[in-house]
PALUMVEX-504508 format. One line per 10 residues: number of its first residue (from 0); their letters; for each residue x, z, y of C-alpha. Coordinates in Angstrom, 1 decimal, padded with zeros to 4 digits. Example, Ala and Ser with C-alpha at 12.3 -4.5 7.8 and 13.67 -1.06 7.14 Angstrom:
! residues 2
0> AS> 012.3:007.8:-004.5 ~ 013.7:007.1:-001.1 $
This chain:
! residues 387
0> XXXXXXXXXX> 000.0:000.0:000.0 ~ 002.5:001.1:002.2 ~ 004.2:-002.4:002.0 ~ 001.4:-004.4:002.9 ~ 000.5:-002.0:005.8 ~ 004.3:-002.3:007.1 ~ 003.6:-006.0:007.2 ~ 000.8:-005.9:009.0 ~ 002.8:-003.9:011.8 ~ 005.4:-006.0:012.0 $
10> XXXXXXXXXX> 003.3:-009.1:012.4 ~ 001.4:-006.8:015.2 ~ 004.6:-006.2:017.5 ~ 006.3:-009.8:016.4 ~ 002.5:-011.4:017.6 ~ 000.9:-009.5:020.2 ~ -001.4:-012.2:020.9 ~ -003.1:-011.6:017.6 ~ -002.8:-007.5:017.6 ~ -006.6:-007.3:017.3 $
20> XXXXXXXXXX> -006.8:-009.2:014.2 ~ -004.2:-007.1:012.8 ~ -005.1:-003.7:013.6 ~ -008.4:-004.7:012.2 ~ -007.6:-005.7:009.4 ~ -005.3:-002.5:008.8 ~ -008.3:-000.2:009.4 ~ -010.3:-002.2:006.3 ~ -007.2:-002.3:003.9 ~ -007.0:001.3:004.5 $
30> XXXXXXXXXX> -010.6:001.9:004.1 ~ -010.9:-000.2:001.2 ~ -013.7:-001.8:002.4 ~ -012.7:-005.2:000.4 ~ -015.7:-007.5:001.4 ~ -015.4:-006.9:005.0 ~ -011.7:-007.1:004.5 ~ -012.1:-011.0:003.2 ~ -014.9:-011.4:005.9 ~ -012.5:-010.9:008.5 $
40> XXXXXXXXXX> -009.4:-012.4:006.8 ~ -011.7:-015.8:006.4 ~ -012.0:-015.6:010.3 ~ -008.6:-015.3:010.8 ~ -006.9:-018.4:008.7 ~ -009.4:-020.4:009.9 ~ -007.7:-019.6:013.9 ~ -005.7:-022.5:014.4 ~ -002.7:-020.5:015.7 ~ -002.3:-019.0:012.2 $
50> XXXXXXXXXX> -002.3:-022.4:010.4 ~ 000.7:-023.3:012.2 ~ 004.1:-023.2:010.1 ~ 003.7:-021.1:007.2 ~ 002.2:-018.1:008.9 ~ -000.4:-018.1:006.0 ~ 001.6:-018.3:003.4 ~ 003.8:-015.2:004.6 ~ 000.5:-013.5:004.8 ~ -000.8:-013.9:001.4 $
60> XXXXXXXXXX> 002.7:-013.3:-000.4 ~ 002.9:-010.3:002.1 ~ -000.9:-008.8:002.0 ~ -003.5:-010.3:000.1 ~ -001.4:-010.4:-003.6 ~ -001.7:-006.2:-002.6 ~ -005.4:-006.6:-003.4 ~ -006.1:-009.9:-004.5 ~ -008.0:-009.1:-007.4 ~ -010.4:-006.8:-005.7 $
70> XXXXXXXXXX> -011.9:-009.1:-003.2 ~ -014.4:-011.8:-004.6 ~ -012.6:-014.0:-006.6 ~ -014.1:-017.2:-005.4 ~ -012.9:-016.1:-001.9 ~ -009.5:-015.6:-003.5 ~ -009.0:-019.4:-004.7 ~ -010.3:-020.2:-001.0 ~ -007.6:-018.7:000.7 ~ -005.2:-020.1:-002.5 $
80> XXXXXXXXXX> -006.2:-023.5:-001.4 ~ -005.6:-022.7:002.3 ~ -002.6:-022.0:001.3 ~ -001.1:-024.2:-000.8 ~ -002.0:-026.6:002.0 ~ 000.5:-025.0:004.1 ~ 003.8:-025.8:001.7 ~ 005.6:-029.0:002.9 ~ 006.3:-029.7:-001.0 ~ 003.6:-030.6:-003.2 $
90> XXXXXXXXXX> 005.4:-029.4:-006.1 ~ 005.4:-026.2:-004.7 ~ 002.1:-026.2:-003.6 ~ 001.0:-027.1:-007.4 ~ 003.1:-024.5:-008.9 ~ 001.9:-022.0:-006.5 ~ -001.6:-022.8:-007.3 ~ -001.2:-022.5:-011.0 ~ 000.2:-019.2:-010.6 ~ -003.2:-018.3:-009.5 $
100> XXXXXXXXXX> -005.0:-020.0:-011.7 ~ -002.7:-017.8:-014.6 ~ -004.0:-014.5:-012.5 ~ -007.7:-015.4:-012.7 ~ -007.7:-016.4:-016.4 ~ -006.0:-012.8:-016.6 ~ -009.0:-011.1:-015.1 ~ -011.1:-012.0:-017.8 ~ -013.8:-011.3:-015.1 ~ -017.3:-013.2:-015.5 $
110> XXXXXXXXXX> -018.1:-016.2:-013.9 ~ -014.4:-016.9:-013.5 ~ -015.0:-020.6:-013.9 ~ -015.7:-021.3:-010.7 ~ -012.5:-020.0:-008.8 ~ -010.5:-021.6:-012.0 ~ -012.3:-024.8:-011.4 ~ -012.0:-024.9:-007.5 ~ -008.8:-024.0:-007.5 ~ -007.4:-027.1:-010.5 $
120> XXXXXXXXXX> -009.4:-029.4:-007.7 ~ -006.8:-029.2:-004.7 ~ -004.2:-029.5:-008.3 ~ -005.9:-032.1:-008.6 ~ -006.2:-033.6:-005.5 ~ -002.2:-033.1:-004.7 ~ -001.7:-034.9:-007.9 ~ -003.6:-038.2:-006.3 ~ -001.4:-037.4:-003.3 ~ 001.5:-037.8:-005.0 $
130> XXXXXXXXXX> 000.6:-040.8:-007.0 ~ -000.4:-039.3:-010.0 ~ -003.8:-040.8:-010.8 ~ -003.8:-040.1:-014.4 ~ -003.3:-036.6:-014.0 ~ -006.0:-036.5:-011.2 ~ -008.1:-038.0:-014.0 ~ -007.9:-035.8:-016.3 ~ -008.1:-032.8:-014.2 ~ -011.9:-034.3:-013.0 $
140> XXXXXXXXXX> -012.5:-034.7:-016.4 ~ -012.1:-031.4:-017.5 ~ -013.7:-030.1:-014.2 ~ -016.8:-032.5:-015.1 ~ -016.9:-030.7:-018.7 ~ -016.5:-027.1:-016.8 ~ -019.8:-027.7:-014.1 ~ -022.3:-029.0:-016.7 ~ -021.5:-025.8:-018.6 ~ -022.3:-023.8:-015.2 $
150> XXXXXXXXXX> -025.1:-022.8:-013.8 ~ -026.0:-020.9:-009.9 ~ -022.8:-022.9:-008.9 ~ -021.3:-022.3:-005.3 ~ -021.9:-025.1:-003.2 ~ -018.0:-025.0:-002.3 ~ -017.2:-025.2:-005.8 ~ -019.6:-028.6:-006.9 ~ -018.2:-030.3:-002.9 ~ -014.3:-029.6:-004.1 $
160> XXXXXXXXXX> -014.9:-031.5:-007.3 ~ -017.2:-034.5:-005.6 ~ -014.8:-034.6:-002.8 ~ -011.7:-035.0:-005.2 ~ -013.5:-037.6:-007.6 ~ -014.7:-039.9:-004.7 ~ -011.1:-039.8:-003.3 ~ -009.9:-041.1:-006.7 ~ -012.1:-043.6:-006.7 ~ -011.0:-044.8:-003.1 $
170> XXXXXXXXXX> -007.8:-045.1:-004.5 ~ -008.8:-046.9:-007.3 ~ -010.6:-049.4:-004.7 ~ -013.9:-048.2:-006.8 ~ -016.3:-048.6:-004.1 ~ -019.8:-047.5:-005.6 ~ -018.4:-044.6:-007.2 ~ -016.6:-043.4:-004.1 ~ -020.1:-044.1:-002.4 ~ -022.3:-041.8:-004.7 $
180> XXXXXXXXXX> -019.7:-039.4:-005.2 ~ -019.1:-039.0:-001.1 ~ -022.7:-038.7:-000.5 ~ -022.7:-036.0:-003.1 ~ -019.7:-034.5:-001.7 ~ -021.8:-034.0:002.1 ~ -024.6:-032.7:-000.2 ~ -022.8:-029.5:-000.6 ~ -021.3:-029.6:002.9 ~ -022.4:-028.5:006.1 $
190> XXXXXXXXXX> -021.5:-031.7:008.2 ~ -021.1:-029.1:011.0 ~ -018.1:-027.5:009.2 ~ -016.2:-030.6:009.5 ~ -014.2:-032.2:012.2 ~ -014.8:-035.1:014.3 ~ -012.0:-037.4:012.9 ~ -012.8:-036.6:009.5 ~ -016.4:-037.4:010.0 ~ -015.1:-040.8:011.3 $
200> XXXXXXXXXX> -012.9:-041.3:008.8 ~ -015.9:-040.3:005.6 ~ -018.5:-042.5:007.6 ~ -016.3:-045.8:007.9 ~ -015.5:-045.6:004.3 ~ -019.1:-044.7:003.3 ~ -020.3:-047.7:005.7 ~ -017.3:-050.2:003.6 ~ -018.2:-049.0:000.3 ~ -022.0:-049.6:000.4 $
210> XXXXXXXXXX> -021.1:-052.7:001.6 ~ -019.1:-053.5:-001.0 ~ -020.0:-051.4:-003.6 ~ -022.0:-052.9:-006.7 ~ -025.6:-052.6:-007.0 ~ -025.9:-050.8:-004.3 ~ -028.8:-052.4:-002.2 ~ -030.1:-049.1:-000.3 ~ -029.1:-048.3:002.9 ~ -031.6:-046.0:003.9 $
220> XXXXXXXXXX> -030.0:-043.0:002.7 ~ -026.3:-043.4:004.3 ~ -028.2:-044.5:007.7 ~ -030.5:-041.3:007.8 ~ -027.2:-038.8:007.0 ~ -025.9:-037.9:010.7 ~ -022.6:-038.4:009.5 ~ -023.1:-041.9:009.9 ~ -023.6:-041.3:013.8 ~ -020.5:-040.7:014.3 $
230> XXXXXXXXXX> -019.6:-044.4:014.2 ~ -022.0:-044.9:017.7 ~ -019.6:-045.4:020.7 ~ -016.3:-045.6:018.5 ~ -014.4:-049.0:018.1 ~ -015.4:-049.4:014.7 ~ -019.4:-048.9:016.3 ~ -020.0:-052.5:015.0 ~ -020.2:-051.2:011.7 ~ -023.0:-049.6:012.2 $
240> XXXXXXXXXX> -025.2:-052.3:013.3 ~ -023.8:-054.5:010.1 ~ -025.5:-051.6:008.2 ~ -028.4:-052.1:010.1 ~ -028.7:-055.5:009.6 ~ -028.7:-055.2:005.7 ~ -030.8:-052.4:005.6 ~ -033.7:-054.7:007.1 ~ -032.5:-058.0:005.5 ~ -032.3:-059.3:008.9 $
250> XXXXXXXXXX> -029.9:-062.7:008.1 ~ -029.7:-063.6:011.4 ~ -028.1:-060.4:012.9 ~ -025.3:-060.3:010.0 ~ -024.0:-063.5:010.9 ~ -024.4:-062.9:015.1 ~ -022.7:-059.7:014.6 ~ -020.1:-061.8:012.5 ~ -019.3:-064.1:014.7 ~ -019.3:-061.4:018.1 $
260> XXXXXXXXXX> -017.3:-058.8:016.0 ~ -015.0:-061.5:013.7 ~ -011.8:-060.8:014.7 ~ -012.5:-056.3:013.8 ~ -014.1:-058.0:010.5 ~ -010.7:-059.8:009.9 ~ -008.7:-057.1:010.3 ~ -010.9:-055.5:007.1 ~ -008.8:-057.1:004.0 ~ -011.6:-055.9:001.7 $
270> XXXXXXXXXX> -014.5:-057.6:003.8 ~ -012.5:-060.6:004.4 ~ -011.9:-061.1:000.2 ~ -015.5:-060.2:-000.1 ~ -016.9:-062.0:001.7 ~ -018.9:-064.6:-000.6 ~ -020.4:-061.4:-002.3 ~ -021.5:-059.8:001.2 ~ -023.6:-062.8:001.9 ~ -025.1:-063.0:-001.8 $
280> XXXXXXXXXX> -026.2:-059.1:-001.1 ~ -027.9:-059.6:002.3 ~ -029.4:-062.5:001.1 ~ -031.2:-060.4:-002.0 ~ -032.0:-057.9:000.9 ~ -033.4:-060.6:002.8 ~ -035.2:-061.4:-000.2 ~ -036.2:-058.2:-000.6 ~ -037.8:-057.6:003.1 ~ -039.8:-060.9:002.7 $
290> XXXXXXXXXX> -041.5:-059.1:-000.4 ~ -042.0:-056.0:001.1 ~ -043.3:-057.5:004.0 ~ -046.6:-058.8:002.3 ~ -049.6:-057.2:001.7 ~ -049.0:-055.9:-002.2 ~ -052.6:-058.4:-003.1 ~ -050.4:-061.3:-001.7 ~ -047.2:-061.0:-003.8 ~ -047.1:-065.2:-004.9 $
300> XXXXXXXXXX> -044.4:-066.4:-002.7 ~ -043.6:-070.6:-002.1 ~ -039.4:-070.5:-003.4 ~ -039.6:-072.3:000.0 ~ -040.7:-069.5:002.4 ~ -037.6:-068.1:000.5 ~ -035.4:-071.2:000.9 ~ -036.3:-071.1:004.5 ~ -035.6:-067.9:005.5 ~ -032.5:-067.3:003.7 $
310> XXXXXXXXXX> -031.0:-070.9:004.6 ~ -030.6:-071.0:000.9 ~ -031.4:-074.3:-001.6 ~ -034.3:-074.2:-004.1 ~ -031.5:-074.2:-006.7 ~ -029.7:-070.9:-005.1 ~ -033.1:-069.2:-004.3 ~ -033.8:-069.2:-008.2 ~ -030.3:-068.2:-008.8 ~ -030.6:-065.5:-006.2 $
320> XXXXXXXXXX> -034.0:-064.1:-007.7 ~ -032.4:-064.5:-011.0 ~ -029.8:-061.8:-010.1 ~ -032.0:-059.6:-008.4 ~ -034.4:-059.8:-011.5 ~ -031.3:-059.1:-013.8 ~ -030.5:-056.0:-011.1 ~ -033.8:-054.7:-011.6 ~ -033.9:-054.9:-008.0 ~ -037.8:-056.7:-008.6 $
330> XXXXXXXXXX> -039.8:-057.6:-011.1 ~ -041.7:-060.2:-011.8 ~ -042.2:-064.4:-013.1 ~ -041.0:-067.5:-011.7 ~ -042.7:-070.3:-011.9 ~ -040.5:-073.7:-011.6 ~ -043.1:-075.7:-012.2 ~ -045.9:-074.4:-009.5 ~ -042.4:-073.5:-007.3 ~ -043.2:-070.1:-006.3 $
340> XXXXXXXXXX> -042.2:-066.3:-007.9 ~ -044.8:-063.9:-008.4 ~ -043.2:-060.2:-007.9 ~ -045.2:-057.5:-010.1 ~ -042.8:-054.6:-008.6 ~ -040.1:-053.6:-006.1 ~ -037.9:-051.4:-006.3 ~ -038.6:-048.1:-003.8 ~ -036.0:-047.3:-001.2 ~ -035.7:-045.4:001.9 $
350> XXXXXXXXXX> -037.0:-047.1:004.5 ~ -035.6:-047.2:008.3 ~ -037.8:-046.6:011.6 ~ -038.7:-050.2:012.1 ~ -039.7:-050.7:008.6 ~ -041.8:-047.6:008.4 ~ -043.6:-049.2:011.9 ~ -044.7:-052.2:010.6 ~ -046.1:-050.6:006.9 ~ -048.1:-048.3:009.5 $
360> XXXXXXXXXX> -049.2:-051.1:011.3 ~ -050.6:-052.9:008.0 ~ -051.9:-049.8:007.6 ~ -054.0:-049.5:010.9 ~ -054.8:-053.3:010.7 ~ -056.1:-052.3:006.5 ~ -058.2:-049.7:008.2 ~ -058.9:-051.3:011.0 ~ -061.2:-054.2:008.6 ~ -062.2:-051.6:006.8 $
370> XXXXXXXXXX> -064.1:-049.9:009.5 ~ -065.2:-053.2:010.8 ~ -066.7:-054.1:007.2 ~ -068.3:-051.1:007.3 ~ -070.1:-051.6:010.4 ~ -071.1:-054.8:009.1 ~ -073.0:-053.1:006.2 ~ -074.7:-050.8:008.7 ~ -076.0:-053.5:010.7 ~ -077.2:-055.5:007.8 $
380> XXXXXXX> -078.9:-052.7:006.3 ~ -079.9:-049.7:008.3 ~ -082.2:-048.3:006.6 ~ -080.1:-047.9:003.3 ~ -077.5:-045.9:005.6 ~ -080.2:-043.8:007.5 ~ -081.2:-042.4:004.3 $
C-alpha cells in the first residue's frame, strides 16, 4: 500500500497541475472504496494531459497492479487497452496485454470472458497493425466462438470485437463485410463518444463500402445513422449526395454529380476500377424506384418504361431484371413475348424523406377517391344511408 500511496505523492509535487486528481484518488485507495476509485481513475486517463508520453503506463505499473484485481474486471482490461496503446512497440504492447489476459484467467472469477475477450481484441487488432492478418483472423474467430457462448454482454465488449472484424475486412478490401460489421460496431457505440475525425474517417468508408459492397442495395440505414452527417460541409461532402442519388435511384443525379465532382471521384482508385459495377447497381436501384413508384394493383411494367428510364437496351433491361431477380432483390415473371415484367414482390427497405412523401401522397390521393366514391354512393342512394 504504502508503495502505491508514495507514487501518488510523488506524481502530486512532480504535477501540480493535476494535485486534485491525485489527492483524490489517494483518499479512495485509502478508503478502499474500489468502485469510486475506478470511477475516478476512468475520468482521469481519459484527460488528454495524462495520455501524453507514457504517463499512463507509469500509472498502472505504479498504482493500479496494487489493486487491480479488486476493481471490476471489465474496467481492468479498459484501462489494459488504454494502456497498451501508450507503448511505441507493438510487441510490447501485445506482450503486455497478454500478461493480463494470464492474471484474469488466474482469477477464476465469473463472467471473466468478457475482460479476456476484450482484451485478445486490441491483441488482435495490433496484430492487423502490424501486418499480421492471419493472426487477427484467428483471434476473431475465437472471439466469434467466445460471444455466441455469452449472454448480458457489455456493449464495449460486442463494439471491440465488431470494430476489430470490420477493420480486417477493410484490409482485406472486403467491402460488405466491413459495411455490416461497421454498422454493427456504431450499434454498440455512442456516436457521441467518438471524435470528429474519426467519425469522418468511419462515414467515408461506410459511404465507399456500400457503394461497393456486394448486394448491398439499401441505403436507408447508413443515411439515417448521424454519423453519416459528418460528411455535410467537408471536401469529401460529394459523397454524400452520391449516396443520395442511389438511395432514390435517381440516374440522372449519379451521373451530374459524376461529371461536377469527377476529378474527387478519380482520385478514388476503388470507384475508378469499379466503375462498370457502380452503374449496374444504380441502374437495379433505378429499377427498383420505378416499381416502387406504382400503385401495388399496377405492378405490369412495358421493358420499355424501363429501357427509357435507365438509358438501358431491351436486351440489358432483361439482363438487369435478371440479376435483380437472381438477388432476390424482386420477384416476379418476364414476359419476352408480351415485353413487359410483372413484379409479384419487392424487397422492403428503409425508405428516405422524399420517398416516404410521395407513398403519403398516394396515400392521401387513395383516400382521397375513396371518400369521393363514397359520396357518390350517398348521392345515389340516400335513403339506404339515412337508415
Amino acid at each position: 500500500m504504502g508503495g502505491a500511496l508514495q507514487y501518488l505523492e510523488e506524481q502530486r509535487n512532480a504535477r501540480p497541475e493535476l494535485a486534485e486528481w491525485y489527492d483524490a484518488m489517494a483518499d479512495l485507495y485509502q478508503k478502499k472504496l474500489w468502485h469510486q476509485l475506478t470511477l475516478k481513475l476512468d475520468q482521469f486517463v481519459s484527460l488528454a494531459i495524462v495520455q501524453a508520453g507514457d504517463s499512463v503506463i507509469q500509472l498502472y505499473h505504479n498504482f493500479i497492479t496494487d489493486f487491480e484485481l479488486k476493481i471490476n474486471l471489465l474496467k481492468l482490461a479498459h484501462f489494459a487497452v488504454i494502456v497498451s496503446r501508450q507503448y511505441s512497440e507493438r510487441e510490447a504492447a501485445i506482450s503486455y496485454l497478454e500478461g493480463v489476459v494470464e492474471k484474469l484467467h488466474a482469477t477464476k472469477e465469473l463472467r471473466i470472458e468478457e475482460p479476456i475477450l476484450y482484451v485478445k481484441m486490441q491483441i488482435a487488432a495490433f496484430n492487423l497493425e502490424q501486418g499480421n492478418q492471419k493472426e487477427c483472423q484467428r483471434l476473431l474467430e475465437d472471439g466469434k466462438s467466445m460471444l455466441d457462448s455469452m449472454t448480458d454482454i457489455d456493449p464495449s465488449v460486442h463494439a471491440s470485437f465488431y470494430w476489430v472484424s470490420s477493420q480486417y475486412h477493410k484490409s482485406r478490401q472486403e467491402f460488405a463485410e466491413f459495411y455490416k460489421n461497421a454498422l454493427l460496431y456504431l450499434a454498440y457505440t455512442s456516436v457521441e463518444s467518438l471524435s470528429e475525425s474519426f467519425k469522418l474517417d468511419l462515414a467515408f468508408d461506410l459511404s465507399l463500402s456500400a457503394l461497393l459492397g456486394d448486394n448491398i442495395y439499401n441505403f436507408g440505414e447508413l443515411l439515417a445513422h448521424p454519423v453519416i452527417n459528418c460528411l455535410i460541409g467537408t471536401k469529401v461532402e460529394w459523397l454524400y449526395y452520391i449516396l443520395q442519388a442511389f438511395n432514390t435511384g435517381n440516374l440522372a443525379l449519379y451521373r451530374e454529380l459524376c461529371h461536377v465532382h469527377g476529378a474527387s471521384l478519380n482520385a478514388q482508385p476503388a470507384l475508378v476500377v469499379n466503375q462498370k459495377k457502380l452503374l449496374e447497381k444504380i441502374n437495379i436501384l433505378c429499377l427498383m424506384e420505378i416499381i416502387f413508384s406504382r400503385p401495388s394493383e399496377d405492378r405490369t411494367i412495358p421493358l420499355s418504361i424501363i429501357a427509357e428510364q435507365t438509358r438501358l437496351s431491351i436486351k440489358d433491361v432483361e439482363y438487369l431484371l435478371m440479376k435483380s431477380l437472381s438477388v432476390h432483390l424482386i420477384e416476379g415473371i418476364i414476359d419476352q413475348v408480351e415485353g413487359t415484367v410483372h413484379v409479384s414482390w419487392v424487397q422492403p427497405r428503409v425508405l428516405g424523406m422524399p420517398q416516404i412523401k410521395s407513398l403519403r401522397d398516394r396515400l392521401d390521393n387513395w383516400l382521397g377517391k375513396v371518400h369521393t366514391a363514397l359520396l357518390s354512393v350517398e348521392a345515389e342512394t340516400p335513403d339506404l344511408v339515412a337508415s
